[in-house]
Kinemage of the C-alpha trace (Angstrom):
@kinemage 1
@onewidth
@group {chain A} dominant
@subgroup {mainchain}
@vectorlist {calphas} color= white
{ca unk a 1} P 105.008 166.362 170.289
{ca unk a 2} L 107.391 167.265 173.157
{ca unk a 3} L 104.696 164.871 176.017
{ca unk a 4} L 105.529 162.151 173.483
{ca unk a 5} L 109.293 161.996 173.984
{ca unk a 6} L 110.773 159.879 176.418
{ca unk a 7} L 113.996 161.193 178.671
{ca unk a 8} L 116.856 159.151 179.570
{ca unk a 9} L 117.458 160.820 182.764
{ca unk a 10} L 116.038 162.833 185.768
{ca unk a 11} L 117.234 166.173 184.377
{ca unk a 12} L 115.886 165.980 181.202
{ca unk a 13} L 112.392 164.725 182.331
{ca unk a 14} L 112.667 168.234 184.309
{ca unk a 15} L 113.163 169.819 181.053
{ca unk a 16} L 110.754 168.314 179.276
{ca unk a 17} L 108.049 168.585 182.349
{ca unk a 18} L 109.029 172.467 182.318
{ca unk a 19} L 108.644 173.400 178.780
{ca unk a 20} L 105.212 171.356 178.436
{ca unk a 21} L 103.955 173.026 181.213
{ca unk a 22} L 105.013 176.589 180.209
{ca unk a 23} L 103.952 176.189 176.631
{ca unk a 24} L 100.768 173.827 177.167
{ca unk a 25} L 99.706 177.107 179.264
{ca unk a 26} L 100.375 179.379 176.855
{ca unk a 27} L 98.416 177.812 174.158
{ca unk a 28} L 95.371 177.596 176.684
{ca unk a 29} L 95.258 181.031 177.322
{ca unk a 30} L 95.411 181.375 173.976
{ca unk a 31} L 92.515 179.506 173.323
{ca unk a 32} L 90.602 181.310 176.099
{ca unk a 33} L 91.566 184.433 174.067
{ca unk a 34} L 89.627 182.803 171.293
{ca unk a 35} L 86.693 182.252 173.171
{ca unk a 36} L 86.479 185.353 174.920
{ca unk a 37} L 86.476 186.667 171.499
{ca unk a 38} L 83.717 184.763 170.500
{ca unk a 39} L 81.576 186.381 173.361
{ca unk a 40} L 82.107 189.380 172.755
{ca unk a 41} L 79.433 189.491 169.283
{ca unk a 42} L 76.792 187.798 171.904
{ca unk a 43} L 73.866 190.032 173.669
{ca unk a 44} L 75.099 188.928 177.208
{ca unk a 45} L 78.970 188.007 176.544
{ca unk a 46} L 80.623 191.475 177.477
{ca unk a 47} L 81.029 190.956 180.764
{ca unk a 48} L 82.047 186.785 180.673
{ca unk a 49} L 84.680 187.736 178.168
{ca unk a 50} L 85.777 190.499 179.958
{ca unk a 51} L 86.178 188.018 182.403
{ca unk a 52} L 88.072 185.585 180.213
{ca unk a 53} L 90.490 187.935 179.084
{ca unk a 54} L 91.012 189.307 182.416
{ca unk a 55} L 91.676 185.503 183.473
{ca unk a 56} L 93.912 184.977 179.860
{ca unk a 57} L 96.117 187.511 180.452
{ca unk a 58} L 97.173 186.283 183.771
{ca unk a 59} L 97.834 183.089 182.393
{ca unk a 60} L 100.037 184.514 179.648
{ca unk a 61} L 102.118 186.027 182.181
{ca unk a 62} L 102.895 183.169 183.685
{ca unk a 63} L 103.134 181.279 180.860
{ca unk a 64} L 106.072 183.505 179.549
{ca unk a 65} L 107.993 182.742 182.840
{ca unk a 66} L 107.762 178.920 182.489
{ca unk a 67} L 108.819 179.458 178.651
{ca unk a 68} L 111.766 182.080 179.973
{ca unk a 69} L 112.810 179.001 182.492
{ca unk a 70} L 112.070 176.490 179.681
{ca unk a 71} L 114.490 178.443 177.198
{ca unk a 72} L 117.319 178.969 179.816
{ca unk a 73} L 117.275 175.216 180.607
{ca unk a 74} L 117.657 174.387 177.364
{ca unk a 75} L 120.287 176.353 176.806
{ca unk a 76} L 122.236 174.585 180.055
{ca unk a 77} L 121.083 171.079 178.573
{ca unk a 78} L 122.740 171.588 175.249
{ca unk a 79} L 126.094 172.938 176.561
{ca unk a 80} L 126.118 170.176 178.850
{ca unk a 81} L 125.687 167.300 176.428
{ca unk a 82} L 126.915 169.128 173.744
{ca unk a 83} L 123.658 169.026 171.557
């Protein structure tokens, strides 16, 4: 919903480019959580969603940073034009 809206200005394109990034990765390493999951019930899977998760995890943690810095901006944005 948020990639659809347009921005009037430089700043809030920022904004918007921020909190898509920071939540689109999120809900991928979500979905790699998923998967990983999946693998685990499989003969061969321990060790690829070992793997997965190991790889998840470390996108989770970056994907709280980018949603920290996306929730902060925000925050500015609406003081500024009073929103």
């Amino acid at each position: 919903m948020l990639k659809g809206v347009t921005c009037e200005n430089a700043e809030l394109c920022e904004l918007r480019r921020v909190c898509v990034d920071g939540y689109g990765q999120h809900v991928f390493a979500l979905a790699e959580t998923t998967r990983a999951k999946s693998l685990v019930g499989t003969p061969d899977g321990a060790g690829e969603a070992a793997r997965i998760l190991d790889f998840a995890r470390s996108e989770l943690a970056q994907a709280a940073l980018k949603i920290s810095h996306c929730a902060d901006a925000q925050g500015v944005t609406q003081r500024k034009y009073k929103l």
